[in-house]
C-alpha positions in Angstrom: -76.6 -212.8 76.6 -74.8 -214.4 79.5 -76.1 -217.4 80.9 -74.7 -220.0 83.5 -75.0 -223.4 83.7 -77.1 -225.1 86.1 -76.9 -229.4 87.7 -79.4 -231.6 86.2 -82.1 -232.0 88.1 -83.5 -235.9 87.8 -87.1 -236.1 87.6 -89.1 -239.8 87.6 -86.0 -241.2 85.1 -85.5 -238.1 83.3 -83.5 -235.4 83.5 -84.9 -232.2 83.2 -81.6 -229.7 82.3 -82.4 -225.5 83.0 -80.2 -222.6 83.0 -80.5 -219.5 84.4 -81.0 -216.7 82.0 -79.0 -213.5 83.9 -79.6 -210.8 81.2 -82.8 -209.6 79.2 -82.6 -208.2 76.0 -85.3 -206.0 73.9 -87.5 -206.6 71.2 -86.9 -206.7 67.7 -89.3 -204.6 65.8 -89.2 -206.5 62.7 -90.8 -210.0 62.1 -90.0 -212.7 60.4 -91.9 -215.1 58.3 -90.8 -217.9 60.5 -92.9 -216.9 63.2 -94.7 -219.3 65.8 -96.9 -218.0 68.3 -100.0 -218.7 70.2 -101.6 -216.2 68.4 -104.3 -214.9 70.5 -102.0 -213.3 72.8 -100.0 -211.4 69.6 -101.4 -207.9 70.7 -100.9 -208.6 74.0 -97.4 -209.3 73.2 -96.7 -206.3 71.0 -97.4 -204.1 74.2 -95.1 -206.3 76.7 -91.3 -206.1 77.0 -89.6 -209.0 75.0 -87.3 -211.3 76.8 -84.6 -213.1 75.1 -84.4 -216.7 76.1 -82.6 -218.8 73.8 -82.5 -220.5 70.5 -85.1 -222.7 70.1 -82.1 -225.2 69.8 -80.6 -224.6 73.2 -84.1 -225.9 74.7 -84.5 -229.2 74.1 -88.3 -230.8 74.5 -88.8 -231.9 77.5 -86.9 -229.7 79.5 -87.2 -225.9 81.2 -85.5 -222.7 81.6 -85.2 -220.2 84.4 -85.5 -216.7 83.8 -84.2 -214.8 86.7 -83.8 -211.0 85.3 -87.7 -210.6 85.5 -89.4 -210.6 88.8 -91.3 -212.5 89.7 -89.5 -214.7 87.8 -90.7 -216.8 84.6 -89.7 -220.4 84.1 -90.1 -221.6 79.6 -91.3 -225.0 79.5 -90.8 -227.1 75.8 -92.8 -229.8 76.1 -92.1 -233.4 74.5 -94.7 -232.4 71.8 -92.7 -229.3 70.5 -95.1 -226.4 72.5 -93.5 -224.0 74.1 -95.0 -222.3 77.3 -94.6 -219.7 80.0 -95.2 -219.5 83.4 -94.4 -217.8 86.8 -91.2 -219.6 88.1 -92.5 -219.6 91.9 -95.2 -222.3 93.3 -98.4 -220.7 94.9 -98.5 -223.1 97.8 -94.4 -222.2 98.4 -91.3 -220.7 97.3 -90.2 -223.6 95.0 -89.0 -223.1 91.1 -91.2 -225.0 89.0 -88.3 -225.2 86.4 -86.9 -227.5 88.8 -90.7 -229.5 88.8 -91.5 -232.5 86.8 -92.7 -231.7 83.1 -95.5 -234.2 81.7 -97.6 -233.4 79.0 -99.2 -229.6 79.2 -98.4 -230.3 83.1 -95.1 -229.2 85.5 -95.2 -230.9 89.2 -93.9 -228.5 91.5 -90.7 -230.5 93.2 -91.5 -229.6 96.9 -94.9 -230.5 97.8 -95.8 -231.8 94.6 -98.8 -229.4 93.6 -99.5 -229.9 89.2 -99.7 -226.6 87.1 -101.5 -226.6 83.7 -98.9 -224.7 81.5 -101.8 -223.3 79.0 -103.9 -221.5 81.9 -101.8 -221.4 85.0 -104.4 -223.3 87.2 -103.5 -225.9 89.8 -105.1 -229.2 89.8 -105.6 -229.3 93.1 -104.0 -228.8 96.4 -101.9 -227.6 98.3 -101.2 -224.9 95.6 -105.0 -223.7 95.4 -103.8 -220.1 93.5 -102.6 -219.8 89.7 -99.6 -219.0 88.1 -99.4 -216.6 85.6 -98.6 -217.3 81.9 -97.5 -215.7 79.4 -97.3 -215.1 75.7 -93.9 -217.3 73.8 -93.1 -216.1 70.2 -90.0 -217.3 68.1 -89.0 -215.5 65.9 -85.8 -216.6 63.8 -85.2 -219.3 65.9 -85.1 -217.7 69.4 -87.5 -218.0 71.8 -88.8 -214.8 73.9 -91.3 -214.1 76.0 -93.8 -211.4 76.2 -93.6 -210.2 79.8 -95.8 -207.3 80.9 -97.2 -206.2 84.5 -100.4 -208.0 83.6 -99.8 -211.6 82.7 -102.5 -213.7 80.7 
């Protein structure tokens, strides 16, 4: 998997690091016993196309990646309390990654005109973004993150 490195970006005194992930790879059909998921979406995620990410590792808390190999495409969120989420990398209200937005909580800031995302539904709190993101199912498995992305998101 090749990735390239990307500037921090600072963000209210902290800086969030992302990189751009350039090359998908497919799912393994095997599982581990190390599994994590959100496991309501786990049939949902069978039927999608796995993304590679990266190692759980490689994404510290607090901080995002940008998958670009996907379109639209997705931005992975780990959030200081360990969760890992998926999201549509565009803002609603404009073309702005939201792996480049402040990450509080369950919550990213888009970084142009400031509209908040809830990471766990997609739904903006309020405007200008007035449409949802999409989300979609994270699994690790063996220490990588991927992400279940399908035609129909969550």
């Amino acid at each position: 998997m090749a990735d390239r490195a990307l500037e921090p970006t600072t963000t209210r005194g902290r800086a969030v690091h992302r990189r751009a992930i350039s090359e998908a790879e497919p799912a393994e059909s095997s599982k581990s016993g190390d599994d994590v998921r959100l496991e309501a979406a786990e049939p949902r995620a069978a039927r999608a196309a796995m993304i590679t990410v990266c190692g759980v590792g490689d994404l510290p808390p607090g901080e995002a990646v940008r998958i670009d190999t996907v379109d639209p495409p997705v931005a992975v969120f780990h959030t200081e309390d360990g969760e890992l989420y998926a999201v549509d990398d565009t803002c609603t209200h404009q073309d702005a990654s939201l792996a480049d937005g402040w990450l509080e909580g369950c919550t990213v800031e888009c970084p142009l005109h400031a509209s908040c995302f809830d990471l766990r539904t997609g739904r903006p709190s309020g405007p200008p973004a007035t449409k949802s993101v999409r989300t979609y199912p994270v699994v690790v498995e063996d220490g990588v993150i991927r992400v279940a992305h399908s035609e129909v998101a969550c």
